[in-house]
C-alpha positions as CSV (number, residue, x, y, z in Angstrom):
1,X,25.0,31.7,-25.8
2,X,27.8,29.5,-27.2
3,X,31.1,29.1,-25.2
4,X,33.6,27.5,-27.6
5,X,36.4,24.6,-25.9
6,X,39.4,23.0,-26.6
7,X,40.0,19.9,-24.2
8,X,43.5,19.0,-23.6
9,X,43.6,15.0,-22.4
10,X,44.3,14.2,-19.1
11,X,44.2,18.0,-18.1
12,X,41.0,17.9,-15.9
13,X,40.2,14.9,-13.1
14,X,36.6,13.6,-12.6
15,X,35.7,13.6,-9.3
16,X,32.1,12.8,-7.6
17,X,29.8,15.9,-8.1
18,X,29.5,17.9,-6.5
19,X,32.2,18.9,-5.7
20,X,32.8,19.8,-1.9
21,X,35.5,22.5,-0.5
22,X,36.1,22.7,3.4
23,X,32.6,20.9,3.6
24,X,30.4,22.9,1.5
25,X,29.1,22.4,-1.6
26,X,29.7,24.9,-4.4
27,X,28.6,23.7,-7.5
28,X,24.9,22.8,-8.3
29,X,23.6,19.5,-7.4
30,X,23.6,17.4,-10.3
31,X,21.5,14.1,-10.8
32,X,22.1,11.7,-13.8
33,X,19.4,10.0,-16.0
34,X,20.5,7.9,-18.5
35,X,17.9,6.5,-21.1
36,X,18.2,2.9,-22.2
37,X,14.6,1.5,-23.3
38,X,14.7,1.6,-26.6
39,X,14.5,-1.0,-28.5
40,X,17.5,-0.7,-31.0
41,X,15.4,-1.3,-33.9
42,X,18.8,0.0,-36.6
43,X,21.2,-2.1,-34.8
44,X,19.2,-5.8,-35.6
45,X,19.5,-7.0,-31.8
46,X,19.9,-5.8,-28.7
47,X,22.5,-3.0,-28.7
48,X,23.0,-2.7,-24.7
49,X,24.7,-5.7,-24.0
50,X,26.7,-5.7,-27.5
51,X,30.6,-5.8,-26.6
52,X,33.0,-2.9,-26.7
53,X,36.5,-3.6,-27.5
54,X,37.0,-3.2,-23.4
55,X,35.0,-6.5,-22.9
56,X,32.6,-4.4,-21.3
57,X,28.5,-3.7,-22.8
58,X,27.6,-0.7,-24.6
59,X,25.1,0.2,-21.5
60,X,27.6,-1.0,-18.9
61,X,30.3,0.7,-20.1
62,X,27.6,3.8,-20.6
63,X,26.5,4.1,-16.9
64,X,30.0,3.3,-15.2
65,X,31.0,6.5,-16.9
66,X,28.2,8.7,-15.2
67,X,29.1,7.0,-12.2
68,X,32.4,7.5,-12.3
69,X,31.2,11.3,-12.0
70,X,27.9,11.7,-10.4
71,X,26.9,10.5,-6.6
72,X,23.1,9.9,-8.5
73,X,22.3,8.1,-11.0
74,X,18.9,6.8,-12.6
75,X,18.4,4.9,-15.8
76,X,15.4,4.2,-17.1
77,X,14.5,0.8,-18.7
78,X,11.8,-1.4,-20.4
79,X,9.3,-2.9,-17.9
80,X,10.6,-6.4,-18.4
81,X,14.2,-5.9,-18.7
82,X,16.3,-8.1,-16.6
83,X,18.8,-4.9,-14.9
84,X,21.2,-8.2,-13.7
85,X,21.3,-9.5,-17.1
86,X,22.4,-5.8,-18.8
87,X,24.9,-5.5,-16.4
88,X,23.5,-2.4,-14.4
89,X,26.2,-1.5,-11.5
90,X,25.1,-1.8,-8.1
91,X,24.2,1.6,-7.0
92,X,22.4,3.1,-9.8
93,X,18.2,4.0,-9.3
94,X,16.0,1.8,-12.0
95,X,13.1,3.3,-13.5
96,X,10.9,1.5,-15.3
97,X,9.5,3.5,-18.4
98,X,5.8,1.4,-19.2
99,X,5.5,4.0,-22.4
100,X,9.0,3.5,-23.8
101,X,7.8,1.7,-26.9
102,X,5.9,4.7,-28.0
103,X,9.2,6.4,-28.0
104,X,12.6,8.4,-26.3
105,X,9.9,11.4,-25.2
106,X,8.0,9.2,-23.0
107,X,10.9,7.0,-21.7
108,X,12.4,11.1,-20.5
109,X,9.1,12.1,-19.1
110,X,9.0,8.7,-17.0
111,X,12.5,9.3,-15.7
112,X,11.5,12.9,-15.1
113,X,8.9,11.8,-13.4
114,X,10.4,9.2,-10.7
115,X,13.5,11.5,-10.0
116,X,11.2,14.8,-9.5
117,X,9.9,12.7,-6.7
118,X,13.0,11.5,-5.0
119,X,15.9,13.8,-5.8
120,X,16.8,17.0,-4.8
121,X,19.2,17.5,-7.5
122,X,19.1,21.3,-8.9
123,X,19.7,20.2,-12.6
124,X,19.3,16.5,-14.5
125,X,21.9,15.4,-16.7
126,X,20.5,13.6,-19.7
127,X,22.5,10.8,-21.4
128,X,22.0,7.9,-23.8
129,X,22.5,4.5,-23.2
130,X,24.8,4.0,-26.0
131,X,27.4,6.6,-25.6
132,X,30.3,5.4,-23.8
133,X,33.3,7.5,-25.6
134,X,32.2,11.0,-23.9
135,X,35.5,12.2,-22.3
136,X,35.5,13.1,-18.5
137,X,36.9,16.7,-19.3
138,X,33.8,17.4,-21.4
139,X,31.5,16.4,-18.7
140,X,33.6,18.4,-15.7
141,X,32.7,21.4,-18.2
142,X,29.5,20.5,-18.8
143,X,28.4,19.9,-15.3
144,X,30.1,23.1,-14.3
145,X,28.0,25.1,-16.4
146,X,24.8,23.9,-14.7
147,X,22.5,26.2,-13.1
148,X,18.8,25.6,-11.8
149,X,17.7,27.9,-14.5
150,X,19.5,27.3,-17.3
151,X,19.4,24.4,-20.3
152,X,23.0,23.3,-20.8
153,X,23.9,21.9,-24.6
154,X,27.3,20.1,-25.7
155,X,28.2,20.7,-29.5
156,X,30.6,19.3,-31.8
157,X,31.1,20.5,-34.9
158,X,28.0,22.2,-35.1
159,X,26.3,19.8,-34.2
160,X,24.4,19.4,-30.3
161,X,25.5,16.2,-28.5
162,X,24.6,14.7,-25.1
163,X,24.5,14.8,-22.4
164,X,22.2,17.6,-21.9
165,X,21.4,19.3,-18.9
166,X,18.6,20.7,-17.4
167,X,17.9,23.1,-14.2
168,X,15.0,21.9,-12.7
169,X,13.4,24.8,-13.6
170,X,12.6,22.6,-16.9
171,X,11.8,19.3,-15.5
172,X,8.1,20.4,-15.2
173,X,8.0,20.8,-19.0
174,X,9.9,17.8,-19.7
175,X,6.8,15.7,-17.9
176,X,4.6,16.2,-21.1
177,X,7.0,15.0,-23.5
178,X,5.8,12.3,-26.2
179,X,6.7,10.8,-29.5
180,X,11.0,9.9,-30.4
181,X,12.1,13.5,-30.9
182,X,13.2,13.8,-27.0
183,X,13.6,17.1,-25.8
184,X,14.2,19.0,-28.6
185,X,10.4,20.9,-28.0
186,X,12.1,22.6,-24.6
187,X,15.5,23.6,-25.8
188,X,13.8,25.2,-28.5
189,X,11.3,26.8,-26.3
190,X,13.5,28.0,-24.3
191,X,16.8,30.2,-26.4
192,X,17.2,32.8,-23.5
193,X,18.2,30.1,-21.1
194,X,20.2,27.7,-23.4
195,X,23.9,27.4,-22.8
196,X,25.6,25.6,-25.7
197,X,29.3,24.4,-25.0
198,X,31.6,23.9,-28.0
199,X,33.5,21.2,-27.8
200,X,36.5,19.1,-29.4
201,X,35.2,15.8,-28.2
202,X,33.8,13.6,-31.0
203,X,32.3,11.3,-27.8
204,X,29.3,13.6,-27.4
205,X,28.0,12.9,-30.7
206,X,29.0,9.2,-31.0
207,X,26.3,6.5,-30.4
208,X,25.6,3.1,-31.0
209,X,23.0,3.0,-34.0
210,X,24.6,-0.1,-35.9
211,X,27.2,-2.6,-35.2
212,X,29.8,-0.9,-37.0
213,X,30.0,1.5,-34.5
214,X,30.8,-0.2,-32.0
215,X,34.8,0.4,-33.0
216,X,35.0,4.0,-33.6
């Protein structure tokens, strides 16, 4: 199923989810994992504490969005990294991936791993470490699409973005993941539960491969 949007700026707010009314939660339970243990081979040094025009890193800036919209939020890292040193907000859950050199698959499965232990989220939202220009109206739309049994998928212009999000339904699945291809194996296993979202946000697409796109 595709559901095609045009965001309007400054037309939606970005509250914590979920979202409470009179006390009660209505929406479902969302957890973010972000992924940043890779080792930014393309970019020629470390990309995650590269500067944005802001001042801020590309990972700082990165997780302060999800924060800025999720109560929960994991990101996975190499086993050595120094979380002080990337500039990882106070708050966020660390999750130390020892596979992530064999690639993004196993860094997932770690974070899959620690958060199926410890959170009681209904879905997972997947993100990147190097995507900082996603616009808070395309996650409010994402994140309202989220059901325990459903895959949700961002696209722009054809083509699928992050973040992605899964009902925990999945997250078994998403333990056995190997290799750099990510996720891709469970989205495509899986068409009669995936929810793609069209979208007019270049941000969901945009990462941080090489230097020159660090000023998009």
């Amino acid at each position: 199923m595709v559901a095609s949007v045009v965001l309007h700026r400054n037309s939606i707010t970005g509250p914590l989810w979920p979202r409470r009314y009179l006390g009660k939660c209505v929406l479902t339970f969302i957890t973010g994992l972000i992924l940043a243990a890779g080792c930014s081979s393309r970019f020629g040094s470390d990309k995650r504490q590269a500067k944005l025009g802001t001042g801020r890193t590309v990972l700082t800036a990165s997780v302060l969005l999800v924060q800025s919209q999720l109560s929960e939020v994991s990101v996975v890292l190499r086993p050595a990294d120094d979380a002080r040193e990337l500039g990882i907000p106070d708050g966020v859950h660390l999750i130390r991936s020892k596979s992530s050199a064999l690639g993004m698959g196993h860094s997932l499965a770690s974070g899959i791993r620690d958060i199926s232990e410890h959170s009681h989220a209904d879905a997972v939202a997947v993100f990147l470490g190097d995507m900082p220009w996603i616009s808070v109206e395309s996650l409010t739309l994402l994140f309202t699409a989220a059901k325990h049994d459903r895959i949700v998928q961002p696209v722009f212009d054809s083509q699928p973005g992050h973040p992605v999000l899964f009902g925990r339904r999945f997250w078994t699945e998403l333990l056995y993941l190997t290799g750099d291809i990510g996720a891709k194996s469970v989205i495509q296993a899986h068409p009669e539960a995936l929810y793609q979202i069209s979208l007019s946000d270049p941000g969901i697409i945009m990462d941080v491969d090489i230097p020159a796109a660090l000023a998009p």
